[in-house]
C-alpha positions as CSV (number, residue, x, y, z in Angstrom):
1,X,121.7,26.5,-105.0
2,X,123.8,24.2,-103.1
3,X,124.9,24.8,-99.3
4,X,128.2,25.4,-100.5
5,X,127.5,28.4,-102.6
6,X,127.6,32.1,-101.0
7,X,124.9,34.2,-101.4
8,X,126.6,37.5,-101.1
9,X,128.3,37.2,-104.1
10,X,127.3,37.0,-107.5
11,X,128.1,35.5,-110.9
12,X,130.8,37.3,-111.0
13,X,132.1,37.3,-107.6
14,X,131.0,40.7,-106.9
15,X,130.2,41.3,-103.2
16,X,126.0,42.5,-103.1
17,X,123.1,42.2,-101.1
18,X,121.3,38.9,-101.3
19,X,117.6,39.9,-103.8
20,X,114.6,38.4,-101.1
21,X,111.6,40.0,-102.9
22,X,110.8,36.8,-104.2
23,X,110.7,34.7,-100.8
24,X,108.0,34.7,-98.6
25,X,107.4,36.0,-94.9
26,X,107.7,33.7,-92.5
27,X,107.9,33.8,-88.8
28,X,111.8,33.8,-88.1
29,X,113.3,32.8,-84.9
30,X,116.6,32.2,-83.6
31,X,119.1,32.1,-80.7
32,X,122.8,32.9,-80.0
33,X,125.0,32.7,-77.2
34,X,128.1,33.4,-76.0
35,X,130.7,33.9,-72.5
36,X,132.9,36.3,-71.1
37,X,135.1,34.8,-67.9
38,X,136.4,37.5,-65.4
39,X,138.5,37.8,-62.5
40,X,137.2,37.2,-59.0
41,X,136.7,41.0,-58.2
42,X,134.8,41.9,-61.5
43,X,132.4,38.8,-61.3
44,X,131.6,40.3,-57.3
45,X,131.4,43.6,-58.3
46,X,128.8,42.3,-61.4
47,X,126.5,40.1,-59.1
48,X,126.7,42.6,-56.3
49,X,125.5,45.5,-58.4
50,X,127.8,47.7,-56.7
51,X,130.2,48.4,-60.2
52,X,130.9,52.0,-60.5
53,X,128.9,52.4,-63.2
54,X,125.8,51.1,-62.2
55,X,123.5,47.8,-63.0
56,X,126.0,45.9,-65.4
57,X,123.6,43.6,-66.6
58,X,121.1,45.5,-66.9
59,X,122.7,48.0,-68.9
60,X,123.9,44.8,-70.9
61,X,120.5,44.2,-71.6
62,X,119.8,47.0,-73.1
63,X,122.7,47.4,-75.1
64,X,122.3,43.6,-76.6
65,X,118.8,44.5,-77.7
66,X,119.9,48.1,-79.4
67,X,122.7,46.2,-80.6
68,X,120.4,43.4,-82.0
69,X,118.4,46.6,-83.6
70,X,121.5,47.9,-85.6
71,X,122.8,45.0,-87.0
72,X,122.2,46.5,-90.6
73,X,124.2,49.5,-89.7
74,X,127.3,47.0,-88.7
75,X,127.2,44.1,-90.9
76,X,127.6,45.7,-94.6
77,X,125.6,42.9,-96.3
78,X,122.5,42.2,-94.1
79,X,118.9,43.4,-94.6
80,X,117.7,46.0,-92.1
81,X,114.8,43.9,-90.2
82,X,111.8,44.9,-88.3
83,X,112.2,43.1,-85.3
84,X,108.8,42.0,-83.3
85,X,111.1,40.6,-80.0
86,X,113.9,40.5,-78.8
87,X,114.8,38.6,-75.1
88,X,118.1,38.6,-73.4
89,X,119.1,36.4,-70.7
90,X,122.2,36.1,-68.6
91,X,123.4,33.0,-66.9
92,X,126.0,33.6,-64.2
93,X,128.3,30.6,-63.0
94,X,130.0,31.6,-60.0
95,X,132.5,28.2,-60.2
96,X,134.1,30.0,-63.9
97,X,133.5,33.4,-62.4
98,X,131.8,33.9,-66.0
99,X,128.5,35.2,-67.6
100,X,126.9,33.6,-70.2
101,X,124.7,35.9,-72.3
102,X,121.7,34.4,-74.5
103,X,120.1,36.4,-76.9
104,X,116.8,35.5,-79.0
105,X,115.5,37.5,-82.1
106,X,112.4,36.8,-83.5
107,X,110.2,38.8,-86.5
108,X,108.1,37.9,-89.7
109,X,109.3,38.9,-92.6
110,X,111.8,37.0,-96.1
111,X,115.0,36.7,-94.3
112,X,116.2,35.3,-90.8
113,X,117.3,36.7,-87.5
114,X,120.6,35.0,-87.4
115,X,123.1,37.8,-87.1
116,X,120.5,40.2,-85.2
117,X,121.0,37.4,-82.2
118,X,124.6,37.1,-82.9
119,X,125.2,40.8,-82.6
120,X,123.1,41.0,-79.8
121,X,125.1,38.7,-78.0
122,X,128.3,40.4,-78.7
123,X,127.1,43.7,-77.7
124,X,126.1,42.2,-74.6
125,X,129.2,41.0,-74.0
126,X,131.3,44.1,-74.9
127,X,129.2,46.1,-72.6
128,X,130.6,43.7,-69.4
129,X,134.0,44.3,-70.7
130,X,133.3,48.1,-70.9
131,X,131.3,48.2,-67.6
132,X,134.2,45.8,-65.4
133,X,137.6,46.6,-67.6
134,X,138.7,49.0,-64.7
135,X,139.1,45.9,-62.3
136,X,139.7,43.2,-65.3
137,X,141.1,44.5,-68.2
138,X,142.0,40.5,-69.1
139,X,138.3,39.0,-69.3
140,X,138.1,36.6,-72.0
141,X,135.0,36.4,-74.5
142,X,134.6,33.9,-76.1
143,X,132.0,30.7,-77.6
144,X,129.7,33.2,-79.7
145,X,127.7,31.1,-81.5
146,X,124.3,30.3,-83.0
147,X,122.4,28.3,-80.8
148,X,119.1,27.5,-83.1
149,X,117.2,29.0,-85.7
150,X,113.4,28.4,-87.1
151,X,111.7,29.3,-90.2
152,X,112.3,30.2,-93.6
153,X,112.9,28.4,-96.3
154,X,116.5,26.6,-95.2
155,X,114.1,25.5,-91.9
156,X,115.0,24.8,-88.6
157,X,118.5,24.5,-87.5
158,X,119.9,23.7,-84.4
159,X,123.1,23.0,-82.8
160,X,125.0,20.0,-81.7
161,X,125.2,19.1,-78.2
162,X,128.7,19.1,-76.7
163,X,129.0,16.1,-74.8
Protein backbone atom coordinates (compact mmCIF):
# COMPACT_ATOMS: atom_id res chain seq x y z
CA UNK A 1 0.00 0.00 0.00
CA UNK A 2 1.17 3.26 -1.04
CA UNK A 3 0.77 6.64 1.20
CA UNK A 4 -1.74 7.74 -1.04
CA UNK A 5 -4.22 5.00 -0.60
CA UNK A 6 -7.05 5.21 2.37
CA UNK A 7 -7.31 2.68 4.63
CA UNK A 8 -10.96 3.20 5.66
CA UNK A 9 -12.18 2.19 2.53
CA UNK A 10 -12.09 -0.95 0.72
CA UNK A 11 -12.00 -2.44 -2.75
CA UNK A 12 -14.91 -1.24 -3.33
CA UNK A 13 -14.99 2.09 -1.81
CA UNK A 14 -17.01 0.98 0.96
CA UNK A 15 -16.38 2.95 4.24
CA UNK A 16 -15.07 0.10 7.15
CA UNK A 17 -12.83 -0.30 9.91
CA UNK A 18 -9.27 -0.75 9.09
CA UNK A 19 -8.54 -5.17 10.00
CA UNK A 20 -5.16 -4.81 12.63
CA UNK A 21 -5.29 -8.44 13.82
CA UNK A 22 -2.41 -9.09 11.77
CA UNK A 23 -0.01 -6.18 13.02
CA UNK A 24 1.93 -6.32 15.90
CA UNK A 25 1.84 -4.37 19.38
CA UNK A 26 4.05 -1.84 19.63
CA UNK A 27 4.51 0.97 22.05
CA UNK A 28 2.59 3.93 20.43
CA UNK A 29 3.17 7.45 21.19
CA UNK A 30 2.15 10.71 20.01
CA UNK A 31 1.49 14.45 20.49
CA UNK A 32 -1.10 17.10 19.32
CA UNK A 33 -1.50 20.66 19.92
CA UNK A 34 -3.56 23.30 19.38
CA UNK A 35 -4.69 27.32 20.54
CA UNK A 36 -7.51 29.15 21.53
CA UNK A 37 -6.87 33.23 21.68
CA UNK A 38 -9.37 35.23 24.06
CA UNK A 39 -10.15 38.61 24.99
CA UNK A 40 -8.28 40.42 27.69
CA UNK A 41 -10.99 39.72 30.41
CA UNK A 42 -11.37 35.86 29.77
CA UNK A 43 -7.45 35.31 29.65
CA UNK A 44 -7.46 37.29 33.45
CA UNK A 45 -10.32 35.63 34.64
CA UNK A 46 -8.45 32.01 33.28
CA UNK A 47 -4.88 32.78 34.95
CA UNK A 48 -6.58 34.32 37.98
CA UNK A 49 -8.65 31.27 38.73
CA UNK A 50 -11.38 33.39 39.74
CA UNK A 51 -14.00 32.25 36.47
CA UNK A 52 -17.30 31.54 37.75
CA UNK A 53 -17.05 28.18 37.18
CA UNK A 54 -14.18 27.24 38.95
CA UNK A 55 -10.38 26.02 37.91
CA UNK A 56 -10.67 26.37 33.98
CA UNK A 57 -7.67 24.63 33.28
CA UNK A 58 -7.94 22.28 35.49
CA UNK A 59 -11.28 21.22 34.49
CA UNK A 60 -9.67 21.38 30.92
CA UNK A 61 -7.46 18.87 31.98
CA UNK A 62 -9.69 16.59 32.82
CA UNK A 63 -11.93 16.91 30.14
CA UNK A 64 -8.93 16.49 27.37
CA UNK A 65 -7.98 13.19 29.03
CA UNK A 66 -11.87 11.81 29.10
CA UNK A 67 -12.05 13.25 25.87
CA UNK A 68 -8.76 11.43 24.72
CA UNK A 69 -10.58 8.22 26.37
CA UNK A 70 -13.71 8.42 24.02
CA UNK A 71 -12.35 8.95 20.89
CA UNK A 72 -13.91 5.57 19.60
CA UNK A 73 -17.25 6.82 20.61
CA UNK A 74 -16.71 10.18 18.38
CA UNK A 75 -14.67 9.23 15.43
CA UNK A 76 -16.92 6.40 13.65
CA UNK A 77 -13.93 4.60 12.13
CA UNK A 78 -11.26 4.41 14.93
CA UNK A 79 -10.41 1.41 17.14
CA UNK A 80 -11.31 1.73 20.77
CA UNK A 81 -7.71 1.81 22.51
CA UNK A 82 -6.53 0.99 26.01
CA UNK A 83 -4.67 3.84 26.83
CA UNK A 84 -1.54 3.38 29.41
CA UNK A 85 -1.03 7.63 29.65
CA UNK A 86 -2.25 10.31 28.85
CA UNK A 87 -0.51 14.04 29.85
CA UNK A 88 -1.87 17.45 29.21
CA UNK A 89 -0.14 20.58 29.30
CA UNK A 90 -1.15 24.17 28.84
CA UNK A 91 1.07 26.98 27.81
CA UNK A 92 -0.27 30.36 28.46
CA UNK A 93 1.15 33.51 26.47
CA UNK A 94 -0.02 36.50 28.10
CA UNK A 95 1.38 38.84 24.87
CA UNK A 96 -1.67 36.76 22.49
CA UNK A 97 -3.85 36.55 25.51
CA UNK A 98 -4.06 32.76 24.33
CA UNK A 99 -3.68 29.20 25.71
CA UNK A 100 -1.94 26.67 24.00
CA UNK A 101 -3.06 23.08 25.00
CA UNK A 102 -0.64 20.02 24.35
CA UNK A 103 -1.82 16.68 24.66
CA UNK A 104 0.22 13.35 24.64
CA UNK A 105 -1.29 9.73 24.32
CA UNK A 106 0.69 6.90 24.66
CA UNK A 107 -0.35 2.79 24.86
CA UNK A 108 0.93 -0.57 23.45
CA UNK A 109 -1.14 -2.23 21.36
CA UNK A 110 -1.55 -2.64 16.74
CA UNK A 111 -2.72 0.81 16.09
CA UNK A 112 -1.58 4.48 16.99
CA UNK A 113 -2.66 7.21 19.26
CA UNK A 114 -2.98 9.87 16.71
CA UNK A 115 -6.58 10.92 16.96
CA UNK A 116 -6.78 10.02 20.91
CA UNK A 117 -4.21 13.24 21.22
CA UNK A 118 -5.98 15.09 18.56
CA UNK A 119 -9.36 14.82 20.41
CA UNK A 120 -7.84 15.35 23.49
CA UNK A 121 -6.66 18.54 22.46
CA UNK A 122 -9.93 19.70 21.05
CA UNK A 123 -11.81 18.85 24.11
CA UNK A 124 -9.39 20.72 25.89
CA UNK A 125 -10.00 23.55 24.00
CA UNK A 126 -13.81 23.42 23.84
CA UNK A 127 -13.91 23.23 27.61
CA UNK A 128 -12.07 27.07 27.73
CA UNK A 129 -14.65 28.16 25.34
CA UNK A 130 -17.38 26.53 27.47
CA UNK A 131 -15.80 27.61 30.85
CA UNK A 132 -15.03 31.73 29.49
CA UNK A 133 -17.85 32.13 26.64
CA UNK A 134 -19.86 34.28 29.14
CA UNK A 135 -17.12 37.03 28.93
CA UNK A 136 -15.76 35.99 25.19
CA UNK A 137 -18.17 34.41 23.24
CA UNK A 138 -15.54 35.42 20.03
CA UNK A 139 -12.37 33.24 21.23
CA UNK A 140 -10.79 31.75 18.29
CA UNK A 141 -9.44 28.05 18.21
CA UNK A 142 -7.50 27.28 16.09
CA UNK A 143 -3.81 25.32 14.81
CA UNK A 144 -4.96 21.71 16.02
CA UNK A 145 -2.48 19.62 14.75
CA UNK A 146 -0.33 16.51 15.23
CA UNK A 147 2.82 17.44 16.65
CA UNK A 148 4.78 13.85 16.51
CA UNK A 149 4.08 10.41 16.59
CA UNK A 150 6.33 7.06 17.46
CA UNK A 151 5.95 3.53 16.79
CA UNK A 152 4.17 1.27 14.64
CA UNK A 153 4.87 0.12 11.53
CA UNK A 154 4.55 3.71 9.45
CA UNK A 155 7.43 4.81 12.41
CA UNK A 156 8.17 7.99 13.74
CA UNK A 157 6.72 11.10 12.34
CA UNK A 158 7.22 14.42 13.24
CA UNK A 159 6.34 17.84 12.30
CA UNK A 160 8.04 20.61 10.43
CA UNK A 161 9.32 23.42 12.16
CA UNK A 162 7.75 26.80 11.25
CA UNK A 163 10.38 29.18 10.79
Amino acid sequence: MTDQQLTHFDSQGQAHMVDISEKKETRRVARASGKISMNEVAYRLLVSGESKKGDVLGIARIAAIQGSKHTSLLIPLCHPLSLTHVSIEFNLAEQTRSVEVVATTETTGKTGVEMEALTAVSTGLLTIYDMLKAVDKGMQISHIHLLEKKGGKSGDWRARQEA
